[in-house]
C-alpha angles and dihedrals in degrees: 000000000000117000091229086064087047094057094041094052093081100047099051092037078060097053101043087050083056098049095042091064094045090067096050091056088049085053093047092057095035082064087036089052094039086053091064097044086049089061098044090047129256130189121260093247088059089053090050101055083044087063097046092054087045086051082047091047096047094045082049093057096044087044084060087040090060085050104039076051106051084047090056099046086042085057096048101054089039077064103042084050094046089048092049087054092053088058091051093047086045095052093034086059090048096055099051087044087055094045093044085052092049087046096048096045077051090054091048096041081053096046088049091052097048080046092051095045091043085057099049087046105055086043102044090092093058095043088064102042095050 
């Protein structure tokens, strides 16, 4: 998975969230609106063309509902990938501070030994002698 669809996940999630529920207030008037024609009287071929938008209008929603849900879908693995990226980070960090430590207790076991020897060395001379 590309960065640039990382960063483009939450921006279109957000607008298909909005238009989703744009449609769903068109579809809330359009009833509204066919409720009061029903009272005052309309043909049946008027109702039926007012079913058919409402069919239009609900395939529509479903339609952004498909869409609000593989985003999210899309968002949530992104996190579980970029979760899974922090624990390696974070295990990754832990190892090298482990190494540098071995590596740094092995330094100092090395210095302490050219100390000691140094030491021997340079007294060796009185050691014998006493």
């Amino acid at each position: 998975m590309k960065l640039d669809q990382a960063i483009e996940v939450m921006p279109a999630l957000t607008k298909f969230l909005q238009q989703r529920e744009l449609a769903k207030l068109d579809r809330a008037n359009a009833l509204s609106q066919l409720q009061k024609q029903l009272h005052q009287g309309m043909t049946a071929v008027e109702m039926q063309f007012e079913l058919e938008c409402d069919r239009a209008r609900v395939q529509r929603i479903a339609a952004w509902n498909d869409q609000v849900t593989k985003l999210e879908d899309l968002r949530r693995r992104q996190l579980e990938i970029f979760h899974q990226a922090q624990q390696q980070r974070k295990i990754m960090d832990n190892l090298r501070d482990r190494q540098l430590a071995a590596y740094r207790l092995v330094q100092a076991r090395r210095e302490q030994q050219q100390m000691d020897d140094r030491f021997l060395i340079t007294h060796a001379g009185q050691f014998s002698h006493s």
